[in-house]
VONUMAR-889413 format. One record per residue (C-alpha): x, y, z; residue number from 1; residue in one letter. Coordinates in steps of 0.05 Angstrom, whole numbers. Last residue first. Layout:
<recs>
> X; Y; Z; NUM; A;
...
</recs>
This chain:
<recs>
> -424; -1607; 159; 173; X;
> -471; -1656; 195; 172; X;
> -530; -1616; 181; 171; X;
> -524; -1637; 107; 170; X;
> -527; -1715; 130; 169; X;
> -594; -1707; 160; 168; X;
> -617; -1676; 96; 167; X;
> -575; -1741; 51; 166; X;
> -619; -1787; 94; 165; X;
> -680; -1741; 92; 164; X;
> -678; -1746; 25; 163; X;
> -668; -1822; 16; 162; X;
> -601; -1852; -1; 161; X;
> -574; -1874; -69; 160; X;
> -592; -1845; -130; 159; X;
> -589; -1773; -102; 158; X;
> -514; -1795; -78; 157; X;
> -509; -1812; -158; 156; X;
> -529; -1753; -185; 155; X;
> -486; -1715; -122; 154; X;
> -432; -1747; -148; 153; X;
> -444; -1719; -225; 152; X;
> -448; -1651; -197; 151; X;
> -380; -1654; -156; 150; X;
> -344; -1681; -214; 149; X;
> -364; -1617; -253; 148; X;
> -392; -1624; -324; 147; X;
> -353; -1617; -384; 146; X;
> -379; -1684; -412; 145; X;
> -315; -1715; -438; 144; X;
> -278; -1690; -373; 143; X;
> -327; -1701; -323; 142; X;
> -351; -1777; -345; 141; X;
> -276; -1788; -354; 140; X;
> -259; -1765; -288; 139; X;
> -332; -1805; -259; 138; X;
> -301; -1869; -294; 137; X;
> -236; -1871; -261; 136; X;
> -268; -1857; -197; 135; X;
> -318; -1925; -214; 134; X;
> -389; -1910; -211; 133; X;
> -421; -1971; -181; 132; X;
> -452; -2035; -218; 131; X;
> -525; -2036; -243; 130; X;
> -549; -1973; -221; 129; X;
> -559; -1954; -308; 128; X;
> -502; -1908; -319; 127; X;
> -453; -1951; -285; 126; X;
> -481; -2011; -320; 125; X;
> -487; -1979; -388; 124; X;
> -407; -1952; -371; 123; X;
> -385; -2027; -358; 122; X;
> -423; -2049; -429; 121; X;
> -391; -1989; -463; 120; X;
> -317; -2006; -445; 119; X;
> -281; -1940; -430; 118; X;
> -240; -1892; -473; 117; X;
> -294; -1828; -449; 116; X;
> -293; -1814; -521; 115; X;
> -310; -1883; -543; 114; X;
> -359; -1890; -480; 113; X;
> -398; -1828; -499; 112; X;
> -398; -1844; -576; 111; X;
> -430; -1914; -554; 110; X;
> -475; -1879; -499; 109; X;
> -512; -1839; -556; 108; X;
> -488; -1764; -575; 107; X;
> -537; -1714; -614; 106; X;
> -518; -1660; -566; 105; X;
> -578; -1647; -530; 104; X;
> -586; -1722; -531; 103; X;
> -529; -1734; -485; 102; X;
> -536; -1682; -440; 101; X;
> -614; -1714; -434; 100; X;
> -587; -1780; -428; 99; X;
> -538; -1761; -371; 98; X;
> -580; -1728; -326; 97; X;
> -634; -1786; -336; 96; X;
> -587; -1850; -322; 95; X;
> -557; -1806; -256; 94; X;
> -626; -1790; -234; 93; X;
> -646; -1859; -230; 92; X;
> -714; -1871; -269; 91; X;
> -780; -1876; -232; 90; X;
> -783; -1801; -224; 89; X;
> -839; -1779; -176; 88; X;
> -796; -1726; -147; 87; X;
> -736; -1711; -196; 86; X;
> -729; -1624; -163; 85; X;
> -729; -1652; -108; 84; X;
> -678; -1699; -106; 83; X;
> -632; -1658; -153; 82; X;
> -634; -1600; -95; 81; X;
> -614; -1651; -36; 80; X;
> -567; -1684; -75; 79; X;
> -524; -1609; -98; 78; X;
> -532; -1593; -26; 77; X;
> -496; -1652; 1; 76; X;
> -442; -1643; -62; 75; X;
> -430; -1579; -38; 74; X;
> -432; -1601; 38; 73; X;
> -373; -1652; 15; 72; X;
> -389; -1726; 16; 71; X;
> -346; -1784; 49; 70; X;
> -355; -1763; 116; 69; X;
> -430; -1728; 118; 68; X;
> -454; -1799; 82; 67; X;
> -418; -1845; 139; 66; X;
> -445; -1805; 185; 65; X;
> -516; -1810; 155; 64; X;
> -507; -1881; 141; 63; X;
> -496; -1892; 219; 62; X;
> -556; -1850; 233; 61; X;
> -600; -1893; 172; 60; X;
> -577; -1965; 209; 59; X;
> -612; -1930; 284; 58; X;
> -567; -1919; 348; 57; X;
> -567; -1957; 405; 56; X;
> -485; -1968; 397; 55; X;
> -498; -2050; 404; 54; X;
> -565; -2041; 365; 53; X;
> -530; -2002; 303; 52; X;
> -466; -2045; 297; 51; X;
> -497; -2109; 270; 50; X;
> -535; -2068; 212; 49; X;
> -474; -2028; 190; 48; X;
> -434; -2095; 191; 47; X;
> -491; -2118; 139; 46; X;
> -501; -2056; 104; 45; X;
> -422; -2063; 85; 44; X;
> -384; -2007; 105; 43; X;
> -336; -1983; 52; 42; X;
> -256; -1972; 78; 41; X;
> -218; -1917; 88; 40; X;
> -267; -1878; 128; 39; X;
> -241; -1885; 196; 38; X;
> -291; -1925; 223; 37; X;
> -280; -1979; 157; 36; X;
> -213; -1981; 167; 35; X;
> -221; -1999; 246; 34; X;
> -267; -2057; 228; 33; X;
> -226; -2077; 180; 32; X;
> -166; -2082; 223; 31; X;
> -210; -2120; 276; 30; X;
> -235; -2175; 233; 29; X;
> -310; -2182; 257; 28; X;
> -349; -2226; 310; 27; X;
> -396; -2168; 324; 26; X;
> -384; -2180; 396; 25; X;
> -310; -2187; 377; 24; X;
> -310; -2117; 342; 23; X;
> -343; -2081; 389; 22; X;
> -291; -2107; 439; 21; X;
> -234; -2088; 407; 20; X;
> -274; -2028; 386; 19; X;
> -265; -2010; 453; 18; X;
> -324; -2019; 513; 17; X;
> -343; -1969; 567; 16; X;
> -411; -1955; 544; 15; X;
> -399; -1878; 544; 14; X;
> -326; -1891; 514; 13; X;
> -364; -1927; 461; 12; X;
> -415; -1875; 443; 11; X;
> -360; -1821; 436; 10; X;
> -311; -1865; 398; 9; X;
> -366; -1885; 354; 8; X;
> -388; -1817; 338; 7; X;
> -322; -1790; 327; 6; X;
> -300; -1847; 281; 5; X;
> -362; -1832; 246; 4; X;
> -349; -1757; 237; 3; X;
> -282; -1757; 224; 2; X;
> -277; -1703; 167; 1; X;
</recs>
């Protein structure tokens, strides 16, 4: 989808300016800028948070768009459900789904890692919100498990945005 590059484009050709001129008001490099609107790139909170006032627009509508891009609705719907079912949970969803598949079948995170052939300290830190889930490491995560890729994303979408966020996002699509 183009959702974001839609929405600038529309809200820029309303003010009259380009994202060559977004992008020196925001004093940014203009090829990144550009990557990042269509998708190919991440948008760093800080960028995000620059942007917002100029397009009048809150930092949680631009992560919305950006959420409805990257994420199917499946995935969407899969976050919203996993949110609420974990309310009051002080532990990240992702950490929890995975322990309990992993105790159910008598597995620790060392046996995971070995069969997922990936370092254990890098998969602790993915599992624990301490660095992000590589691709690599969600198609081993899949595979060894048996669950769906889509499930595990939506574990870690859960994770990271507020209901409404990932709600808002859901009407999106």
């Amino acid at each position: 989808m183009q959702i974001v590059q839609n929405k600038f484009d529309e809200i820029l050709n309303k003010k009259n300016l380009s994202r060559y001129e977004l992008n020196k008001i925001i004093n940014y490099y203009e090829s990144d800028l550009n990557k990042m609107i269509k998708g190919q790139k991440h948008f760093p909170d800080h960028i995000i948070e620059k942007i917002a006032p100029i397009l009048d627009v809150s930092v949680n509508e631009i992560k919305i768009w950006i959420l409805a891009d990257k994420y199917s609705k499946e995935v969407l719907e899969l976050a919203v459900k996993v949110k609420k079912e974990s309310k009051g949970s002080d532990k990240l969803i992702l950490t929890t789904k995975i322990d309990e598949i992993l105790q159910s079948r008598n597995m620790s995170r060392t046996q995971l890692s070995k069969l997922a052939k990936y370092d254990q300290s890098s998969v602790n830190k993915m599992l624990t919100g301490k660095s992000s889930v590589s691709k690599t490491v969600l198609t081993k995560l899949s595979i060894t498990l048996e669950i769906p890729e889509n499930e595990i994303k939506s574990w870690i979408v859960a994770d990271k945005y507020p209901l409404k966020v990932i709600e808002s996002a859901l009407t999106l699509l």
